[in-house]
N, C-alpha and C positions, 0 to 999 in steps of 0.2 A: 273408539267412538267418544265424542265432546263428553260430559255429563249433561250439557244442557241436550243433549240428543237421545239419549239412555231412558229409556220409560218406567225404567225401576233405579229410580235416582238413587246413590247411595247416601246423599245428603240428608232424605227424608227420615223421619224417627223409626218407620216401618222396617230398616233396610236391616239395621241390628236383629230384629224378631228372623227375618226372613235368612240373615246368615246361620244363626244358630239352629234353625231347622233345617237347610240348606246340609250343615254339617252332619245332624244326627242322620238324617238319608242317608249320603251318599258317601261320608268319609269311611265307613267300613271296605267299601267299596275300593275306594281307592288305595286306602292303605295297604289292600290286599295286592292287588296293581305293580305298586311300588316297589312292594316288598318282592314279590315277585320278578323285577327285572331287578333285583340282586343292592338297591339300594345299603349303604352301607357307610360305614364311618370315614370319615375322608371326603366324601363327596360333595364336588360341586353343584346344588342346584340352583336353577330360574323358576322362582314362581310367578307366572304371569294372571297381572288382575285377581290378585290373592283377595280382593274382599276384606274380610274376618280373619281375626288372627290365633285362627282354633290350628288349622293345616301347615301353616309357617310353622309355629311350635313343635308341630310333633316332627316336622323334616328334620327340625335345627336338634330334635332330641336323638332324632336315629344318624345325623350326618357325625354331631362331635362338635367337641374346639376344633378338633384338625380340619372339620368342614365348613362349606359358606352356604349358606342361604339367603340369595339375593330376591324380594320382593319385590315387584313393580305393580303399580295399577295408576290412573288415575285419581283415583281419592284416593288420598291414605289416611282419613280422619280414625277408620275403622282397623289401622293397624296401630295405633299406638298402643304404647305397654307393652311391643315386642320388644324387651329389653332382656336382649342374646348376645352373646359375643360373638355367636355364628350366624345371626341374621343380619344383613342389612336393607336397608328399607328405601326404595327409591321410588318418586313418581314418572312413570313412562309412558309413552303412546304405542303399543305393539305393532298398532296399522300405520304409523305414520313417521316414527323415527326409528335409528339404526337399532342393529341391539345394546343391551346393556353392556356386553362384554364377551364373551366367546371361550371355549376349550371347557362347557357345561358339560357333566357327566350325566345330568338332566333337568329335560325341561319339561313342567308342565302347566297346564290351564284349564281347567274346568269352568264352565257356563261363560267362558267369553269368546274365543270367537265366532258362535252362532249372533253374536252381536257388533261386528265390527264390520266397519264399512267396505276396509280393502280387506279379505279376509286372506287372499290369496300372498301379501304382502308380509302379513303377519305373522303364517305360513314360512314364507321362506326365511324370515328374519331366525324366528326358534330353529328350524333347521339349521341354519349357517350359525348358531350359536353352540351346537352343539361341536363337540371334541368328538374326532372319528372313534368308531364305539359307544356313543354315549346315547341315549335314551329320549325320545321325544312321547310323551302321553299324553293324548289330550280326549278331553271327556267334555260331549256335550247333547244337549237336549235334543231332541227330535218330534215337535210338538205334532206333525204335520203324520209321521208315523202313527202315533194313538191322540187323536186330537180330543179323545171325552177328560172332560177330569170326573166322569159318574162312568165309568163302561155298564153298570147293570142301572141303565137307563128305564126306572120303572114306575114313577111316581113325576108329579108333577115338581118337587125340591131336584130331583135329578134333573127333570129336563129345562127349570130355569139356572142349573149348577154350569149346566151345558152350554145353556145360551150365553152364558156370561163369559163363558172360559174363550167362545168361536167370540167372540168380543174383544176380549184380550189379547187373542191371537191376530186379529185383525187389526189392532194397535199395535204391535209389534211388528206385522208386516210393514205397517207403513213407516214405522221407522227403520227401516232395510235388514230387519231379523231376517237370516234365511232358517222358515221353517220346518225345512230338510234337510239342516246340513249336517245333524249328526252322521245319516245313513252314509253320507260322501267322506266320511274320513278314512276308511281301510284305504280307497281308491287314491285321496288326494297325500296319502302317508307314500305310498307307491309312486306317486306320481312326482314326489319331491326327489327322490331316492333311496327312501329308506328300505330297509332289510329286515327282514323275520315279522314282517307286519301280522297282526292278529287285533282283533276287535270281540266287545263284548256287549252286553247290553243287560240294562236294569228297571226296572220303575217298579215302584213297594204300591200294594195300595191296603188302604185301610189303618195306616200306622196315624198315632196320634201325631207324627211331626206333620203329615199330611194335612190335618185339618188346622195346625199353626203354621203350615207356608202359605196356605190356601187364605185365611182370613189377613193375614199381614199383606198378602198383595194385592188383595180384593183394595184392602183399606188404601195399599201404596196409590192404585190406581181407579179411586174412587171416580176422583173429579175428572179424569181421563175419559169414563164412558160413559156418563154422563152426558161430560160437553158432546160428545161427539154421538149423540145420540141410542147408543148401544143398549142403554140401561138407565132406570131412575133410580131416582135413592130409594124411593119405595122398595123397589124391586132387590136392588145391594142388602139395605137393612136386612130383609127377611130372606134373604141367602144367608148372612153372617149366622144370623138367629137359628141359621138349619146347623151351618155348619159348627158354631161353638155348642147347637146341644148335641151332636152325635150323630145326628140325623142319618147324614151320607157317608155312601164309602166309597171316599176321596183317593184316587191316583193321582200319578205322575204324568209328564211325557216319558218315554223313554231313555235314559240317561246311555250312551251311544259312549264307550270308552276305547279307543283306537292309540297301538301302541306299534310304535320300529325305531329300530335302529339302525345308527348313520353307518355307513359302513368303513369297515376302516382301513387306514392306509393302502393302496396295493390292491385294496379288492375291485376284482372285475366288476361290480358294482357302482 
């Protein structure tokens, strides 16, 4: 997707708050992941739409000098300072150009392609990048699965946390977010050809990075519902006001983590 098309622009000052909260969630998660399909020294990765440059670092610490860690996203204003010998850092389109290179021991993308326009495209590029045996994980949101960011919906700050969130949600539809499409990844990992497919799923609630993603993309996407009628500033302000004093207890959507592998040379697969 453009950046001018993206609703959580990374250009904006909010985007830095909303990665490092981004990370304290879910990088355990992933790390766990990773570690788990045997990552290791030597290893080829693709990070696709790395954002922050919190999860390149630790790849390029577990792959080595012997490994690469190739980065792509559209901005990269937010990966500088990965100064690695094992990363390099390139700007790419996943839905719209080839891949970066091929014979990947693995590929991954968290929160982007619930955002991309051709997603099916994007899809096959990471697949045909990987090297037979190597690993495709991708991890993404599923807002449309638990659409409250308040589930114990009991007071009136819950249920303007709610109206705001079915807001957001609706701004994101209309810029072609598929708000289902974490749940479609075991099915569409199978559907490319991968092997030993398995899926997981996560969403924290109540942790304090919750209420710092929560007020950075309120704030990202202030002037958003706004214009488009969804919400006044009246109404934003005195969300923030609940949300920075404690008030709510802020979830996720569900974070939808689907992993297989290509299969390798020879296999009936």
């Amino acid at each position: 997707m453009t950046q001018d098309g993206y609703l959580l622009d990374n250009r904006q000052v909010q985007a830095g708050t909303r990665f490092e909260a981004l990370a304290e969630l879910f990088d355990p998660g992933t790390h766990r992941h990773l570690e788990a399909l045997g990552l290791a020294e030597g290893w080829r990765c693709w990070e696709v739409g790395a954002g922050g440059p919190v999860l390149p670092r630790w790849l390029a610490a577990r792959v080595g000098p012997g490994g690469q860690v190739l980065v792509t996203d559209l901005d990269l204003s937010w990966t500088e300072g990965l100064a690695d010998p094992a990363v390099r850092v390139l700007r790419h389109d996943v839905g719209a150009e080839e891949p970066p290179g091929e014979g990947f021991d693995l590929v991954h993308a968290r929160l982007v392609l619930v955002h991309v326009p051709d997603r099916a495209r994007a899809l096959r590029s990471m697949v045909r990048a990987l090297r037979p045996g190597g690993w495709l994980l991708l991890e993404d949101a599923d807002p449309a699965l638990q659409p409250l960011i308040c589930p114990d919906e009991h007071g009136e700050p819950q249920r303007l946390a709610n109206r705001l969130r079915a807001g957001f949600r609706e701004l994101l539809s209309g810029r072609g977010a598929d708000l289902s499409y974490g749940r479609k990844l075991p099915r569409l990992l199978r559907e490319a050809g991968l092997e030993q497919v398995q899926a997981d799923a996560y969403f924290p609630i109540t942790s304090p990075a919750c209420a710092v993603l929560e007020a950075a993309t309120v704030e990202q996407v202030r002037v958003h519902l706004v214009g488009a009628g969804l919400a006044t500033d009246a109404e934003i302000d005195r969300h923030l006001a609940a949300v920075r004093g404690g008030e709510l207890d802020l979830a996720t959507s569900p974070m939808i983590s689907a992993w297989g592998r290509k299969p390798l040379a020879g296999s009936p697969n």
